[in-house]
C-alpha positions in Angstrom: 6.3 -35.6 -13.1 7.5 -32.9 -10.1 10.1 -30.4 -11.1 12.2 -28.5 -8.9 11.0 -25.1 -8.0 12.6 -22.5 -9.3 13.2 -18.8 -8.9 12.0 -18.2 -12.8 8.5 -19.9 -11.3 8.3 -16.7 -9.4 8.2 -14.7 -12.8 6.1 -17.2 -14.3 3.4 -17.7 -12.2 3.3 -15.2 -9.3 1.4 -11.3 -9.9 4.5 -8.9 -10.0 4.1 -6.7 -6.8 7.4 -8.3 -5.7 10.6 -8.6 -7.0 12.5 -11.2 -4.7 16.3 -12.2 -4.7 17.6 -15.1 -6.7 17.8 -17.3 -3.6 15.0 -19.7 -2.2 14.6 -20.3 1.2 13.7 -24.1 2.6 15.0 -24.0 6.1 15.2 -21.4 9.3 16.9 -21.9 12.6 17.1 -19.2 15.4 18.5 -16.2 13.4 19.8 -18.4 10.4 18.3 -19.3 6.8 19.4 -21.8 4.4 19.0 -21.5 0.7 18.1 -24.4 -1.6 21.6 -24.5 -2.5 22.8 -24.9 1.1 24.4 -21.5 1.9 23.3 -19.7 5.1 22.3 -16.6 5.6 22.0 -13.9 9.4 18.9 -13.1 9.0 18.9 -9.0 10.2 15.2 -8.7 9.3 13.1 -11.4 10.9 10.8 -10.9 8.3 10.4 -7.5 8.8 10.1 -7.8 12.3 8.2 -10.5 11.8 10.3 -13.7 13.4 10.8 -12.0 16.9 11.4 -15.2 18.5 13.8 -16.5 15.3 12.9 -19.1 13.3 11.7 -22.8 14.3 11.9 -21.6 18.2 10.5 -24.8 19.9 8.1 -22.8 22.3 6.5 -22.0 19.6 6.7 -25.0 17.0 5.2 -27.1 20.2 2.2 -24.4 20.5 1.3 -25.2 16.8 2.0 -29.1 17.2 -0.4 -29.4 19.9 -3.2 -27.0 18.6 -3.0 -28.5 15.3 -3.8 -32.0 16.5 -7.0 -30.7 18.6 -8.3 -27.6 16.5 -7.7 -25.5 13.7 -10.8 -23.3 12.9 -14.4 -22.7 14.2 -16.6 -19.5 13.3 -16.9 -16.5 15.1 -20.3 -17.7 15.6 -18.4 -19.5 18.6 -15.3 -19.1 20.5 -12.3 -21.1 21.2 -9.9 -21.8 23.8 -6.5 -20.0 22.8 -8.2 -16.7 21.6 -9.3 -16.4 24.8 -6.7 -17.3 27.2 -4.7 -14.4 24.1 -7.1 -11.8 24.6 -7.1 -12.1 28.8 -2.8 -12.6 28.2 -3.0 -8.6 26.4 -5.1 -6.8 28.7 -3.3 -8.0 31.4 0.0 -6.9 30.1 -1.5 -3.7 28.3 -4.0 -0.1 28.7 -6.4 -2.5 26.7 -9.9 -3.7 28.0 -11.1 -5.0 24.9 -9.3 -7.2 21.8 -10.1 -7.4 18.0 -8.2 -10.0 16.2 -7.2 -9.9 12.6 -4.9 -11.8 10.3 -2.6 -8.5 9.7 -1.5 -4.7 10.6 -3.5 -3.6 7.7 -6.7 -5.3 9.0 -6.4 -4.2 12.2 -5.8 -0.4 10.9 -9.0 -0.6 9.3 -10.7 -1.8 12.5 -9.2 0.7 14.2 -10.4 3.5 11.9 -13.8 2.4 11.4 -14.0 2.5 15.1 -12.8 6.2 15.9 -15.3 7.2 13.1 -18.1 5.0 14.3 -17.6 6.6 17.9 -17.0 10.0 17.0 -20.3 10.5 14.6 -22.2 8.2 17.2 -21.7 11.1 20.0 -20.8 14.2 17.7 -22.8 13.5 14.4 -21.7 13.1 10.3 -19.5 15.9 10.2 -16.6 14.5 13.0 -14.7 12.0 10.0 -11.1 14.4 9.8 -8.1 11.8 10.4 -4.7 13.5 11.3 -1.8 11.0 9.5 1.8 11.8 8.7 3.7 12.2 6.2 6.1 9.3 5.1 4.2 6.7 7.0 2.6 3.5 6.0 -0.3 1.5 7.5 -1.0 -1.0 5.4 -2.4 -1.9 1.3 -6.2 -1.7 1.6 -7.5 1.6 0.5 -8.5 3.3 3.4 -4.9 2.5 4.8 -3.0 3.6 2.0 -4.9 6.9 2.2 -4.0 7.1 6.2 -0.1 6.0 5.3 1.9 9.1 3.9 3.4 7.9 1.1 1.5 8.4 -2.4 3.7 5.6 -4.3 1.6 3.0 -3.0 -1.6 4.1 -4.1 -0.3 5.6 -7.3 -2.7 4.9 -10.7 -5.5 3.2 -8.6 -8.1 6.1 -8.6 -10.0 8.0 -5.8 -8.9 7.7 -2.4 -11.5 7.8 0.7 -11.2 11.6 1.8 -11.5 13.3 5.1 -7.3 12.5 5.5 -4.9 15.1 6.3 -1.1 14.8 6.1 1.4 16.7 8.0 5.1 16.4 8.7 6.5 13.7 12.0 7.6 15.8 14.8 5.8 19.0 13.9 3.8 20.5 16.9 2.4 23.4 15.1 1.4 21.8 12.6 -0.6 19.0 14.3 -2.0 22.0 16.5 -3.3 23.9 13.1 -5.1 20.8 12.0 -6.7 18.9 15.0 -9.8 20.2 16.0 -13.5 19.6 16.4 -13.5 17.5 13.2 -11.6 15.3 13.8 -12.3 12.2 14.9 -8.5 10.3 15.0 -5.0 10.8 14.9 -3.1 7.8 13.6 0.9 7.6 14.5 3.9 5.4 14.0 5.4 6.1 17.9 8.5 4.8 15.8 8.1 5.2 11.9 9.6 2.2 10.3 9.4 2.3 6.4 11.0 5.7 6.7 13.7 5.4 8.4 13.2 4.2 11.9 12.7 7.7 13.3 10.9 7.8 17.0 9.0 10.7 17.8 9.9 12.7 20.5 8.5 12.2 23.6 6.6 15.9 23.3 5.2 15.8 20.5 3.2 12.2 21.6 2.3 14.4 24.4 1.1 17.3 22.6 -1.2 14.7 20.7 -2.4 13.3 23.6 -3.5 16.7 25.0 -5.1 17.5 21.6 -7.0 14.5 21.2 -8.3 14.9 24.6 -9.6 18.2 24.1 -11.5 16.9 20.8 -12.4 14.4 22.0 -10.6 12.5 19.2 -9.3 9.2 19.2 -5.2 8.8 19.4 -4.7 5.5 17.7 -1.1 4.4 17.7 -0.3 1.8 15.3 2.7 -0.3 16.9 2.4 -3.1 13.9 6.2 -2.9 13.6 6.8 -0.9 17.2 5.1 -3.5 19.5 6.1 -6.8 20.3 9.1 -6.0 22.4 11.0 -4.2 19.5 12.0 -1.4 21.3 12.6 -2.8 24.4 9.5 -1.8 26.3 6.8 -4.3 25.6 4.9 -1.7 23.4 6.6 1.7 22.4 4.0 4.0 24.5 5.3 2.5 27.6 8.4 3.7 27.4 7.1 7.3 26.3 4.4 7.4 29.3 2.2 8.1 26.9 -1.2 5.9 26.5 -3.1 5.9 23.3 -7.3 5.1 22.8 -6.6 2.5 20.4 -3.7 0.6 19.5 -2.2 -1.9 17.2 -0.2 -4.3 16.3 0.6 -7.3 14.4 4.1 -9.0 12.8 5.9 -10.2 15.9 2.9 -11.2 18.0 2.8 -14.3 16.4 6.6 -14.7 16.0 5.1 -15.6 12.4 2.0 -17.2 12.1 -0.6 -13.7 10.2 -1.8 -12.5 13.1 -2.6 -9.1 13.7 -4.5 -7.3 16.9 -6.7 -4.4 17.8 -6.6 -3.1 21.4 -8.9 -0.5 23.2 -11.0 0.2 26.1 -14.5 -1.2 27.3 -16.1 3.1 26.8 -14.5 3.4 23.3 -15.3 -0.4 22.0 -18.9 0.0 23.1 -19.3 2.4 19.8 -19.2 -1.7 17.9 -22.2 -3.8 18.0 -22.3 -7.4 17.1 -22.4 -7.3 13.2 -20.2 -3.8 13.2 -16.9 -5.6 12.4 -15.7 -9.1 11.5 -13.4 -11.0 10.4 -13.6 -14.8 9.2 -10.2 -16.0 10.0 -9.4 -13.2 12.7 -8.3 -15.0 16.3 -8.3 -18.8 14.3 -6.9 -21.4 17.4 -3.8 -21.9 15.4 -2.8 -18.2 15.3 -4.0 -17.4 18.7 -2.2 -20.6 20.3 1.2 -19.6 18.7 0.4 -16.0 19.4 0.3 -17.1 23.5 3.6 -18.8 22.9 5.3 -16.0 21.6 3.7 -13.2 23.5 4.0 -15.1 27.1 7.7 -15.3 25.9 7.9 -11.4 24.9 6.8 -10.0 27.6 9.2 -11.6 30.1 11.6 -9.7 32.0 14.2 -11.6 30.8 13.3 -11.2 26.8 13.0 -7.4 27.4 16.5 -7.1 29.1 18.0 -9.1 26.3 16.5 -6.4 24.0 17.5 -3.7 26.2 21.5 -5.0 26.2 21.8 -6.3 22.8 20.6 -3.3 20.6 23.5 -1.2 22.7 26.3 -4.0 21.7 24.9 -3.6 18.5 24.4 0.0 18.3 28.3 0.4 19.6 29.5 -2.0 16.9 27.1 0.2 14.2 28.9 3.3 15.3 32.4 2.2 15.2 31.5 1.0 11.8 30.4 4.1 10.5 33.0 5.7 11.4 35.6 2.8 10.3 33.8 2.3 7.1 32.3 6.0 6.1 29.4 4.4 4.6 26.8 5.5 7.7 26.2 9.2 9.3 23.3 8.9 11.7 23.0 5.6 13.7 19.1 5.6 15.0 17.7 3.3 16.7 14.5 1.4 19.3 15.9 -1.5 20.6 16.9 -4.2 18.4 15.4 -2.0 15.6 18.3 0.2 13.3 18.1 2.8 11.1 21.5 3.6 9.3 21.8 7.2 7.6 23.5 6.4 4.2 26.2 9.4 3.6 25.6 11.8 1.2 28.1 10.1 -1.3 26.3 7.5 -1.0 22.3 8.7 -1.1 19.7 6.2 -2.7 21.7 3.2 -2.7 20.2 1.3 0.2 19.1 -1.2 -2.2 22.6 -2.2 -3.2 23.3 -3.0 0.7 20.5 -5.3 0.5 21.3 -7.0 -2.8 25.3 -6.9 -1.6 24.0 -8.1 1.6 22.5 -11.7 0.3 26.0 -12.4 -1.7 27.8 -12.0 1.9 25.5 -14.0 3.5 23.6 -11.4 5.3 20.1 -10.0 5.1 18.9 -6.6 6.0 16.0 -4.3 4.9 15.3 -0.9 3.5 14.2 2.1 5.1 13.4 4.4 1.8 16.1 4.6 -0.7 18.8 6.5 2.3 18.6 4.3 5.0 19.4 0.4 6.3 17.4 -0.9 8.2 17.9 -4.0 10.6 15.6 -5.7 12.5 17.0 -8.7 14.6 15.0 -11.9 16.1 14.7 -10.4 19.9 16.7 -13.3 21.3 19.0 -13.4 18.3 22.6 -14.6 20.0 25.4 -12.9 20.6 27.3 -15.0 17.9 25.0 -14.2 15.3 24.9 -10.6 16.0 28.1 -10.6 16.1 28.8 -12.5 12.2 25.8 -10.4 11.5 27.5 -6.9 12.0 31.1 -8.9 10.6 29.2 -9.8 7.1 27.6 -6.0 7.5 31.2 -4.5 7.7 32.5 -6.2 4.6 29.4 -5.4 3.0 30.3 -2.0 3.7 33.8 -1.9 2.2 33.0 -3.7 -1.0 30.5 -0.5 -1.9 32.4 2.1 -0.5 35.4 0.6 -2.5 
């Protein structure tokens, strides 16, 4: 006999690394969710940047409807169709020469990594491992990305990280000058860190990393997982800094959805892999990579970009106003349709409580640490969602300050 799922099925069957809301999900349209109970929900995280396009878009939902009735899977022993028409669709659009697919940011971190060290002791010998990270960023769950992300909570209680890592602080040019040198072999940066706060760096210190990695001949690897994908406006972040990495890469909204995640480099510095250097069993599967050219073809356009472009300042204007209407926000940062809201001092750690207020108004946003609110809107979302969005926001924002 079939029960009804539950949210105590969570807690009874599921390993506790997450601890969801009451609510299930059964049904998304454009920047809307319904629960099981009927109630909807704006949706002001797509995911976490996940659902650029919104949910069920039917550019995309056709993609997988066709692809599923022709292919779903072959080994990389052979190719397929859509993963390649994807990996001419990037470098056209992109620096990039050469693609690695994956099925997530994390994966494609670690391919990333593996191939600035691979390159760098190939042409400089054992000793040219350093990597250059930053502190409060995040990368992904696998070991060698937790070690590369800047934030110990994640690897807490689960032993020995790989070594060779060194940490310093966002937005510090003497530091990174101290602790680049002939060592190291790759400095890994958020152009826009996410999980901390949405804070872009400034444009001089990506160019002060960019001179450095030149002159040690070290690889400058941005990872644009959350960044890329026509989040900030440009279709990735460097473009709008001038500023072009070695590596890049990127992952949630490429696919609008579907795990996909993507390494991007040059022909020089992807000749350092051979066949059998890297893999990945599920990595550039025709489903992903048909929805993937759905979405991306879509992102890319002039027209998407724009929308970007005019709806984070509607939005950004409306965020202001409400801090200052509301006194719950100081700093209003933001990358496009991408927000960071500086909780007041009154009002420090209690970003959780937006998001747990949030869901009983019908609204969903994120965190950005336990000081900041993050949003993160479907790229196309409509103006009359954005607009109940920042509405439920605002009363939100009264019940907490009250």
């Amino acid at each position: 006999m079939s029960h009804p799922v539950q949210r105590a099925d969570f807690d009874r069957y599921m390993v506790p690394v997450f601890s969801p809301l009451e609510m299930i999900f059964v049904r998304g349209e454009g920047s809307r969710l319904w629960d099981q109970a009927g109630r909807d929900y704006i949706d002001f995280g797509a995911g976490i940047a996940v659902t650029a396009l919104g949910h069920g878009h039917p550019a995309l939902l056709a993609a997988l409807h066709e692809q599923a009735a022709k292919l779903w899977h072959v080994s990389n022993y052979y190719t397929n169709e859509p993963v390649l028409k994807l990996a001419r669709m990037i470098c056209e659009s992109t620096f990039a020469e050469r693609v690695f697919f994956s099925n997530s940011g994390a994966e494609a971190n670690e391919g990333a990594i593996k191939l600035a060290r691979k390159r760098a002791i190939d042409r400089h010998g054992p000793e040219k491992i350093e990597i250059v990270a930053f502190n409060g960023s995040f990368h992904g769950r696998t070991f060698m990305t937790m070690a590369v992300g800047g934030q110990p909570k994640y690897s807490s209680g689960m032993g020995p990280l790989p070594e060779g890592i060194i940490h310093v602080d966002y937005n510090d040019i003497e530091a990174v000058r101290r602790v680049i040198g002939p060592r190291t072999c790759a400095v890994v940066i958020e152009p826009v860190v996410g999980e901390s706060g949405v804070v872009p760096a400034t444009p001089e210190f990506l160019r002060t990393l960019r001179e450095l990695c030149t002159q040690h001949d070290a690889m400058l690897v941005f990872d644009e997982i959350q960044s890329g994908n026509g989040r900030t406006g440009n279709l990735f972040a460097y473009m709008g800094y001038g500023v072009t990495p070695d590596i890049l890469t990127t992952a949630k909204g490429i696919a609008g959805g579907f795990p996909m995640g993507v390494m991007m480099t040059t022909e020089a510095i992807a000749s350092a892999f051979h066949v059998g250097s890297h893999g990945s069993t599920f990595g550039g599967n025709p489903l992903a990579a048909a929805v993937a050219c759905a979405a991306f073809d879509l992102i890319r356009s002039d027209a998407v970009l724009a929308g970007v472009r005019s709806k984070a300042e509607r939005a950004a204007s409306r965020l202001r106003d409400m801090a200052t209407s509301t006194g719950c926000f100081g700093e209003v940062r933001h990358a496009g349709l991408w927000f960071g809201l500086q909780l007041v001092p009154e009002m420090a750690g209690r970003a959780k409580d937006f998001v747990t207020v949030g869901a009983e108004e019908g609204l969903l946003v994120l965190q950005g640490g336990p000081d900041v609110v993050r949003l993160a809107t479907s790229l196309v979302i409509s103006d009359a969602e954005l607009d109940e969005g920042l509405n439920r926001l605002e009363r939100v924002c009264k019940r907490l300050k009250a």
